[in-house]
VOGU-3710 file (C-alpha; in Angstrom, 3 decimals, decimal comma):
1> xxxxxxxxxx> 119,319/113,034/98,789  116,971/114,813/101,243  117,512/116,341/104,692  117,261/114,388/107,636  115,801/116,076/110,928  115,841/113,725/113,942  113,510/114,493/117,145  114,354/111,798/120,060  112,295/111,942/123,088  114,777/109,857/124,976
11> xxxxxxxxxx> 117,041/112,714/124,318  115,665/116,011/123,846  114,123/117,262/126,777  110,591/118,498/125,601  110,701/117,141/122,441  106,998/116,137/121,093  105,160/113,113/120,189  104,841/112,405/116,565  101,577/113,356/116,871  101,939/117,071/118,732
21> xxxxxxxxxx> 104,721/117,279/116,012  102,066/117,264/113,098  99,597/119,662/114,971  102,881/121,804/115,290  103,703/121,316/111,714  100,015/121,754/110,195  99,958/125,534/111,811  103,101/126,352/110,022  101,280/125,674/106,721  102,039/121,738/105,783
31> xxxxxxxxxx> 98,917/119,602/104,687  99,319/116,227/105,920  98,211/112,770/104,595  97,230/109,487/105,880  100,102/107,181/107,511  101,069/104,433/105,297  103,508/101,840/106,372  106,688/101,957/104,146  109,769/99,922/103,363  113,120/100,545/101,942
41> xxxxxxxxxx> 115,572/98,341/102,010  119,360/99,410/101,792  121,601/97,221/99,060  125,392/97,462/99,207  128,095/94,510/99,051  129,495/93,246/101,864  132,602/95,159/101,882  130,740/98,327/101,093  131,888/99,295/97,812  128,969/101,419/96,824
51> xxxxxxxxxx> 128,778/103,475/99,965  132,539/103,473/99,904  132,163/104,689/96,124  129,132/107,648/97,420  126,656/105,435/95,558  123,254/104,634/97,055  120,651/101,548/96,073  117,729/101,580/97,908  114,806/98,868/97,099  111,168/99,625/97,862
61> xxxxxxxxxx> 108,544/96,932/97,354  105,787/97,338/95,045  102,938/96,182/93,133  103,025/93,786/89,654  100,954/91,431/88,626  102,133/88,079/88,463  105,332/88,203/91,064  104,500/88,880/94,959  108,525/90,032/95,201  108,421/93,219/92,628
71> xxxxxxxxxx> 110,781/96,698/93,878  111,613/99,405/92,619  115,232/100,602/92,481  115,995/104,206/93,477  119,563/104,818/92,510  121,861/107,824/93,220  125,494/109,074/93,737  128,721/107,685/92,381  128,407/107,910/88,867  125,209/105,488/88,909
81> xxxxxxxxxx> 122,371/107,131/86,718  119,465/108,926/88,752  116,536/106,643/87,678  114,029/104,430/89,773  113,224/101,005/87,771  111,241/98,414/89,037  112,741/95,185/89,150  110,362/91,574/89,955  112,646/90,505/92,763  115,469/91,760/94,651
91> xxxxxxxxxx> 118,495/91,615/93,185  121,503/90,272/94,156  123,761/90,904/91,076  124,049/93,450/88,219  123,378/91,217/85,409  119,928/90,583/86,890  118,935/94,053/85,773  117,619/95,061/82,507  120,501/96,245/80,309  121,517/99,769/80,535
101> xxxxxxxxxx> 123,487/102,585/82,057  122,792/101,321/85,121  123,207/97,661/85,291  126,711/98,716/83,544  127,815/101,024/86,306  126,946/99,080/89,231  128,944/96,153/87,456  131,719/98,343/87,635  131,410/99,324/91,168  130,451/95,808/92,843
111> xxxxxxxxxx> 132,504/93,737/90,496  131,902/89,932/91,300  130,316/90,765/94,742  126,893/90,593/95,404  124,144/92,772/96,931  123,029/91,949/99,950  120,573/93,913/102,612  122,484/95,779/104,612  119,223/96,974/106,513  115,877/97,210/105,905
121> xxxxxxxxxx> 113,801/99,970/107,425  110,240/100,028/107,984  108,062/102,962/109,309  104,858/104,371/109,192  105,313/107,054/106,822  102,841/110,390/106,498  103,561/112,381/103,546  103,286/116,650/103,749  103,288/119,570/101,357  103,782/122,981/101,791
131> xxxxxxxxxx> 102,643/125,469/99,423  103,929/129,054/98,665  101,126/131,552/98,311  99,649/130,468/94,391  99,641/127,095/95,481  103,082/125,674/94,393  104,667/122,995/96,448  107,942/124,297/97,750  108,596/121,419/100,551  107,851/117,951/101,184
141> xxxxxxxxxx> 108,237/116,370/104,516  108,277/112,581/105,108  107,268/111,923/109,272  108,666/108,157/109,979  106,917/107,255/112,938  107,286/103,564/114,477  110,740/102,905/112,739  112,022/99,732/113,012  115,646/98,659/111,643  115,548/94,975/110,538
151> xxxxxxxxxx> 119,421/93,081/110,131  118,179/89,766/109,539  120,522/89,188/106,026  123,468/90,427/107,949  123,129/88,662/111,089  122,647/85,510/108,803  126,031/86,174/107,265  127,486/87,464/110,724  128,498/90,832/109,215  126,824/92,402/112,306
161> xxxxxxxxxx> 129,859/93,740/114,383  127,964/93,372/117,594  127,003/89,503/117,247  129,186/87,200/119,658  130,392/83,591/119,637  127,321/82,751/121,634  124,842/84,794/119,344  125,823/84,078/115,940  122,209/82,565/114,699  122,007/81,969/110,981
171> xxxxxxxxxx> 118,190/82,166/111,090  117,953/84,839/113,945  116,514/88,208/112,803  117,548/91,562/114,688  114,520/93,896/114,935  115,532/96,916/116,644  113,116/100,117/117,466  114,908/103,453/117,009  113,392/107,104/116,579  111,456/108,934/114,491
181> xxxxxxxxxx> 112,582/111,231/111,827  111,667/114,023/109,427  112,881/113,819/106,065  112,882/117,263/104,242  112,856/117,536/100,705  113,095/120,897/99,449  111,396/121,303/96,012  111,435/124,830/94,951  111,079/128,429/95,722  112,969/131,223/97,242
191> xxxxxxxxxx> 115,522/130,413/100,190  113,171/132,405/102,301  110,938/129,137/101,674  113,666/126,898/102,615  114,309/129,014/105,799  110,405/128,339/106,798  110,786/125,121/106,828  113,763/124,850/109,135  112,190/127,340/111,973  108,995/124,879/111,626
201> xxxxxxxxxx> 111,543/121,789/112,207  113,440/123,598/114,694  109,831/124,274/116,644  109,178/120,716/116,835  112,379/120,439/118,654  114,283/118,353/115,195  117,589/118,450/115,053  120,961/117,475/112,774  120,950/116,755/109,309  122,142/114,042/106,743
211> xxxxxxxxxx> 120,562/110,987/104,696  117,963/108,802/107,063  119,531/105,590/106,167  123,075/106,523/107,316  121,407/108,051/110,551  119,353/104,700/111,087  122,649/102,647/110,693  125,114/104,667/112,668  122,334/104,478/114,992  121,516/100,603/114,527
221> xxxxxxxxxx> 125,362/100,097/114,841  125,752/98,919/110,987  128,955/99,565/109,262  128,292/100,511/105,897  132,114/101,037/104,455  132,857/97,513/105,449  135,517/98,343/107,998  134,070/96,088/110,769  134,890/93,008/108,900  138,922/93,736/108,503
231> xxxxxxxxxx> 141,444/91,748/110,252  143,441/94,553/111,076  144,182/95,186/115,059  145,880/98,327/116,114  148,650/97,639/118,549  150,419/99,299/121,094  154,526/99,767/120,793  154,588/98,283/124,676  152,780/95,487/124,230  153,980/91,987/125,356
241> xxxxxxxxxx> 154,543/89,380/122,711  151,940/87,165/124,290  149,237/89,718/124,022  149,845/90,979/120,154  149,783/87,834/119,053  146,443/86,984/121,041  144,884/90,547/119,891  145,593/89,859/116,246  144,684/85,644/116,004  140,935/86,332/117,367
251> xxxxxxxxxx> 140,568/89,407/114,809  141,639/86,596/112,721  139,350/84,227/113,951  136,543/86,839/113,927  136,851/87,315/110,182  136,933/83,696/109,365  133,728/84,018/111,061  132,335/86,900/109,476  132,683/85,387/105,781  131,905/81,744/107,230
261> xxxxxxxxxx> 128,344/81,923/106,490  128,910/83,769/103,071  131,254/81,317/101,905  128,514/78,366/103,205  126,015/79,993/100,567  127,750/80,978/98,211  126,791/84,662/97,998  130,136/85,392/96,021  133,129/84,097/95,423  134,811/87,221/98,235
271> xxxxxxxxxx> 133,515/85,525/100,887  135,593/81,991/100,458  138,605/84,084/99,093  138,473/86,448/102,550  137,982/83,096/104,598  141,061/81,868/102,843  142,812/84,659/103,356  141,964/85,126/107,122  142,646/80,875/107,602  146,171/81,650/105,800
281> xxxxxxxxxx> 147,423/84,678/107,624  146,176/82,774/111,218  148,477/79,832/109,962  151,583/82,221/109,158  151,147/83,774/112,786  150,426/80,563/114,482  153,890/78,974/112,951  155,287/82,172/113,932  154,406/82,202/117,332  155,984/79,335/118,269
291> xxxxxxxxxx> 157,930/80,714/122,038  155,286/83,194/121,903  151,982/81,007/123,279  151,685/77,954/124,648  153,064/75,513/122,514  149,996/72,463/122,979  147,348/75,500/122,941  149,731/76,534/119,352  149,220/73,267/117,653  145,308/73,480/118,574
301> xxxxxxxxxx> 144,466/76,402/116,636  146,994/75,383/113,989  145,167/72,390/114,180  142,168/74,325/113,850  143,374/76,587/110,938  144,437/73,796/108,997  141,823/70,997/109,038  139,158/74,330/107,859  141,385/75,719/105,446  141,685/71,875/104,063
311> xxxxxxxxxx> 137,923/72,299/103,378  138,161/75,058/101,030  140,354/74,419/98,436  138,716/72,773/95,978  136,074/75,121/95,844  138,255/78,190/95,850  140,558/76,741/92,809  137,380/76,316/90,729  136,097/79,889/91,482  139,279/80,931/90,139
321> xxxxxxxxxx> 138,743/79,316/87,024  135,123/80,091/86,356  135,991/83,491/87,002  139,150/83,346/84,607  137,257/82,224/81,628  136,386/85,043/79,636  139,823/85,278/79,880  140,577/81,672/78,068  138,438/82,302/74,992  139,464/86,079/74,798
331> xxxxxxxxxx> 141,075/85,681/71,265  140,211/82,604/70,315  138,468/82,001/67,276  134,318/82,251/67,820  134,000/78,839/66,813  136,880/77,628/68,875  135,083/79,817/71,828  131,551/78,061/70,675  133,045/74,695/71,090  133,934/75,062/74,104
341> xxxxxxxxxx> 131,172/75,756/75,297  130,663/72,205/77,236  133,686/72,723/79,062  132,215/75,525/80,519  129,077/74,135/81,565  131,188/71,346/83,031  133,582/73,988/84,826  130,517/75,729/86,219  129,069/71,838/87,095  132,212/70,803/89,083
351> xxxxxxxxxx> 132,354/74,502/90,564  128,346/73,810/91,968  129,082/70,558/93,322  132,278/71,242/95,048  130,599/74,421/96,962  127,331/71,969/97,619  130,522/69,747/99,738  131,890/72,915/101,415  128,323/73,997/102,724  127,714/70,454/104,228
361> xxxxxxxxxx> 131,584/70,734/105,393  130,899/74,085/107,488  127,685/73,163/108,565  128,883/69,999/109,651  131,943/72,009/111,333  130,069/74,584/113,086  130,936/78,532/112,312  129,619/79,061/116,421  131,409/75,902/117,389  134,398/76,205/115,571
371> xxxxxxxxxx> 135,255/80,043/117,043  134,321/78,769/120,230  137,234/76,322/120,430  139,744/78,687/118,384  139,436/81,467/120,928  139,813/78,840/123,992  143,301/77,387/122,018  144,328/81,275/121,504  143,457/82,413/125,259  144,793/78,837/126,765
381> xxxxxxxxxx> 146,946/79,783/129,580  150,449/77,670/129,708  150,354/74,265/131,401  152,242/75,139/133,972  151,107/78,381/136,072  153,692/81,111/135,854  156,127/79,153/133,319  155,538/81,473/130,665  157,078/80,481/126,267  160,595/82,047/126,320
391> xxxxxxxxxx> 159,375/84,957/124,254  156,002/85,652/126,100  156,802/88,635/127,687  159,324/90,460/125,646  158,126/93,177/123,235  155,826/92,196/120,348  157,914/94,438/118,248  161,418/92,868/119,299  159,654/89,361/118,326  157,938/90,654/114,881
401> xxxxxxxxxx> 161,083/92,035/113,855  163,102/89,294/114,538  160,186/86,943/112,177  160,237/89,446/109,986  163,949/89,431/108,795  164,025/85,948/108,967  161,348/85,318/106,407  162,529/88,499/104,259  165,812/86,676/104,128  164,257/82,952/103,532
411> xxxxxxxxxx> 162,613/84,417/100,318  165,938/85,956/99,272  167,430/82,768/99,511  164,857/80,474/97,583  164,249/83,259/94,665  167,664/83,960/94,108  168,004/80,020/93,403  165,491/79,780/90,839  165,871/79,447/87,271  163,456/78,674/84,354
421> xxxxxxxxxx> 164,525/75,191/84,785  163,661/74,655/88,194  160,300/72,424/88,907  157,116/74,282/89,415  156,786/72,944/93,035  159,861/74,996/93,570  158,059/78,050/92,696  154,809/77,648/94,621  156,998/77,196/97,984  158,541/80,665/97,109
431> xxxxxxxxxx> 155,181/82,014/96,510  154,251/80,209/99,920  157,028/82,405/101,368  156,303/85,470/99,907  152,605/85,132/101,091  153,813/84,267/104,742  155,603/87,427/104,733  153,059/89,638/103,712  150,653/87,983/106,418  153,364/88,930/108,881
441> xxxxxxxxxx> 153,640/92,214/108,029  150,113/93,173/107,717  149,047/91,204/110,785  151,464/93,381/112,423  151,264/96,547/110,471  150,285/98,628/113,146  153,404/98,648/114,875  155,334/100,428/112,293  154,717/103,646/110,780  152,413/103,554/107,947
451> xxxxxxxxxx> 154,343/105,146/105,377  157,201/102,835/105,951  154,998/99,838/106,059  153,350/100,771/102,708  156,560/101,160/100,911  157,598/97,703/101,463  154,579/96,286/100,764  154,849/98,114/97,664  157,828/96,095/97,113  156,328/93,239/97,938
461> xxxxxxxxxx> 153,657/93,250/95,786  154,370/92,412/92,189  156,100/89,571/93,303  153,453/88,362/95,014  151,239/88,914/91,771  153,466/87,562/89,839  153,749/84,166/91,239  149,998/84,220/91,893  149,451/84,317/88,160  152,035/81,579/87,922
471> xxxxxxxxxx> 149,905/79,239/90,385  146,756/80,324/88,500  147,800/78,899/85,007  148,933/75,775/86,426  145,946/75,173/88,229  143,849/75,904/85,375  146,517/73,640/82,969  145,497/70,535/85,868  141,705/71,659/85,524  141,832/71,083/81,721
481> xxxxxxxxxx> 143,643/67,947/81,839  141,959/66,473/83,934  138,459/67,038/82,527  140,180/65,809/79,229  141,118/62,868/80,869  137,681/61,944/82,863  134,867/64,056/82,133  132,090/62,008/82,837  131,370/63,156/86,412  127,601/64,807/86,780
491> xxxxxxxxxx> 126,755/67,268/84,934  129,592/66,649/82,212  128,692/67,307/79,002  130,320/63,096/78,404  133,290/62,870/76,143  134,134/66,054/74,193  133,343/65,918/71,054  136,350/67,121/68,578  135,677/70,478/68,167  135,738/70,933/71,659
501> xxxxxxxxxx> 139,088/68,723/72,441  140,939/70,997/68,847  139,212/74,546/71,266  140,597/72,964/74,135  143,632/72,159/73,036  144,500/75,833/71,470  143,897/77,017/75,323  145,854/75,023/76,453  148,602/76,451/74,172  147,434/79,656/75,364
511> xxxxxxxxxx> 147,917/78,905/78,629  151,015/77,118/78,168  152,511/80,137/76,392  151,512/82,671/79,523  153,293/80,033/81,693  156,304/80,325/80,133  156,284/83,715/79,948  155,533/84,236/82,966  158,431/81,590/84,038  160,595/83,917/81,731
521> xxxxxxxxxx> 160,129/86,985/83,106  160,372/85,849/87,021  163,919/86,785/86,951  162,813/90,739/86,170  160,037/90,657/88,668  162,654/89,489/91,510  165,581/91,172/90,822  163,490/94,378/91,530  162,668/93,143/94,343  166,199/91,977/95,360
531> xxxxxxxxxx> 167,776/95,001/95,547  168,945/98,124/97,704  165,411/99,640/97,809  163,850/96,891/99,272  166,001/96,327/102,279  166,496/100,055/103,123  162,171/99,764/103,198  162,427/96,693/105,136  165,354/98,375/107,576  162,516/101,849/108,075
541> xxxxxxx> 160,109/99,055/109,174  162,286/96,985/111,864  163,497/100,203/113,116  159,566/100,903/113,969  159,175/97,609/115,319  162,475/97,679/117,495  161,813/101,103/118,861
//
């Protein structure tokens, strides 16, 4: 990537114009052209995985007959090939590309996420060489004059950090002037050459270094790792009850509205799972917090939590099987996995039609609206001036702790009285558990040491997994039943014909085989959870929280 040099008027006293900073430039021996006005465009997933992973997709727009949307690609860093290719419209997932190296490797990075504009950057752009003495370039400067930094895709899906309840558009773009810059790309020559170039930038007053699009974001306040849109709060060991809880629902809140719009279009199926997950962990605190807030202003945004999180569930469950698939026919016979081909088409049907409900749910719910009233049921002061909960004021670690053990304990109990025999309700209420304990201890993670809190998550884990694979196959058992029983909804391919009910039927043997051994093996999974280990990592983390 080349060198960025930055030269701020607001900041540098003296610095030139863009314009004295050529005349400057020419007399040290670069020959400059024309300005054009340039683009380039800045793809990453939401959560930053490719900047997080020191890859870099930029998209430039160019000319080809017959599309008015052509780019090229310019890829770099993290293992993704060094190549430009030239694409007819922006992309917004790797199978969209032309087969290759490349298309493979960012599939590997993204995984089922998709690209979206982090930031588009526009500029007049003049171009300069510098030659040595036979006439060999040995620099090239790009002078970006008139940048602008354009966040209209992620002000749309209200991944911009600085967007409040009252500002949350989905149509509003966010056009914002910034500098102008010097990018310096060395080409070749002695380091004397390179040490030219940096007295001429250091005469037109440019300073710093680094890639221009990480400048222009850190300077455009965009996160590019992803970081803004976590729910995690850091808390202070002093703080009241009251205010923890508060601190850590509207971070909640926040990311429900941060993947709200995301979920609404369906950009990928990580923006409905991180709304889930956000809705979930607000409904574990909210039970939780019960002496804590208010109780009326309590059963608001529980209220809240649950009539959204009621909204989503369909959809969600039918992600999960679409994106399970591969992993039905993976074995099967090719003509079992041919024949069951309608099924598919059907799954992917249902899946379309159930998000085409959730978008006119959440538009018909508000994202602006909806945070609006969850941060006046989370801020509500008690009824009764000065007659605080019972547990208000006492130490938010004192309180965690105490929720904490209690739930630990609750999933002892239910796990331990499990067998294979026991109905598979029984086992989706412990998974309910275990899931309501993890939301309370990374809601509240901050409060213990990190080390301590990692190694009982650590313990936590495969249980959690576990029983999450156990809900997965009987969803997906209820998904093929039922489409065996009634498939004649929209879209359905009508009533399967035999080939496709003897396919069907061999997954379903499939999946009733990973059921039971996943059934079978629950006892492993738990008794290393239930043991000595675990509690002395649970005991590290109450001592944190009680200190």
């Amino acid at each position: 990537m080349p060198s960025t040099w930055w030269c701020s008027p607001a900041t540098l006293d003296g610095a030139p114009t863009p314009v004295a900073a050529v005349e400057l430039l020419r007399r040290a021996g670069f020959e400059f052209g024309a300005p054009q006005p340039t683009s380039r465009t800045l793809l990453d997933t939401a959560d930053g995985r490719l900047h997080c992973a020191g890859a870099r997709l930029e998209a430039r727009p160019v000319y080809l007959p017959g599309t008015a949307d052509a780019v090229e690609l310019v890829a770099d860093g993290g293992g993704l090939p060094t190549r430009r290719l030239i694409v007819e419209r922006l992309p917004r997932r790797p199978d969209e590309l032309p087969p290759g190296h490349l298309r493979d490797r960012l599939a590997d990075l993204v995984g089922v996420r998709a690209l979206v504009a982090q930031l588009t950057v526009t500029s007049q752009c003049a171009h300069a060489l510098r030659r040595d003495g036979d006439g060999t370039p040995v620099a090239r400067l790009e002078l970006h004059d008139d940048v602008l930094v354009d966040l209209t895709e992620r002000r749309h899906l209200g991944l911009d950090p600085r967007a409040d309840v009252d500002d949350l558009s989905a149509t509003a773009a966010d056009t914002r002037p910034l500098t102008w810059c010097i990018e310096h790309h060395h080409l070749s020559g002695p380091p004397s050459a390179t040490r030219r170039v940096r007295r001429a930038l250091a005469d037109v007053h440019a300073v710093g270094d680094g890639d221009a699009l990480d400048r222009l974001a850190a300077l455009a306040d965009v996160d590019l790792d992803g970081s803004a849109s976590s729910t995690c709060v850091r808390l202070r060991r002093q703080m009241r009850a009251e205010d923890a809880y508060r601190d850590v629902l509207h971070r909640l809140g926040d990311g429900v509205a941060a993947t709200w719009q995301g979920a609404a279009d369906d950009v990928d199926p990580e923006f409905l799972h991180d709304l889930r997950t956000a809705l979930r962990r607000a409904r574990t605190l909210l039970k939780g917090a019960r002496h804590v807030l208010p109780e009326a202003a309590r059963l608001d945004a529980l209220s809240l939590a649950d009539s959204l999180a009621s909204l989503t569930g369909e959809a969600r469950d039918l992600d999960v099987h679409v994106l399970d698939w591969p992993s039905f026919v993976d074995g099967l016979d090719p003509a079992d996995a041919e024949a069951l081909g309608p099924i598919h088409r059907a799954l992917e049907a249902h899946r379309a039609a159930a998000h085409v409900r959730l978008r006119d749910a959440l538009d018909g719910t508000g994202r602006t609206r909806w945070l609006a009233q969850w941060r006046a049921a989370i801020d509500a002061p008690p009824p009764i001036p000065g007659r605080r909960p019972r547990d208000a004021r006492r130490r938010a670690g004192k309180v965690v702790a105490d929720r904490l053990e209690q739930a630990h304990r609750r999933v002892l109990r239910d796990g331990r009285r499990l067998t294979p025999t026991a109905p598979a309700e029984a086992y989706h209420e412990l998974r309910k558990d275990v899931k309501r304990l993890r939301a309370t201890v990374d809601g509240f993670g901050s409060l213990a040491a990190p080390p301590h809190r990692r190694a009982y998550v650590a313990r936590l884990k495969p249980i959690q997994d576990h029983l999450g694979r156990l809900q997965d196959t009987a969803v997906q058992r209820a998904e093929i039943d039922g489409f065996l029983r009634d498939p004649g909804d929209p879209g359905d391919p009508g009533d399967p014909p035999d080939t496709t009910r003897v396919a069907l039927a061999n997954v379903v043997a499939t999946l009733d085989a990973r059921h039971d051994e996943l059934i079978a093996s629950f006892a492993g999974v738990f008794g290393r959870f239930d043991r000595g280990g675990t509690q002395r990592a649970l005991d590290r983390v109450l001592d944190d929280l009680r200190r």
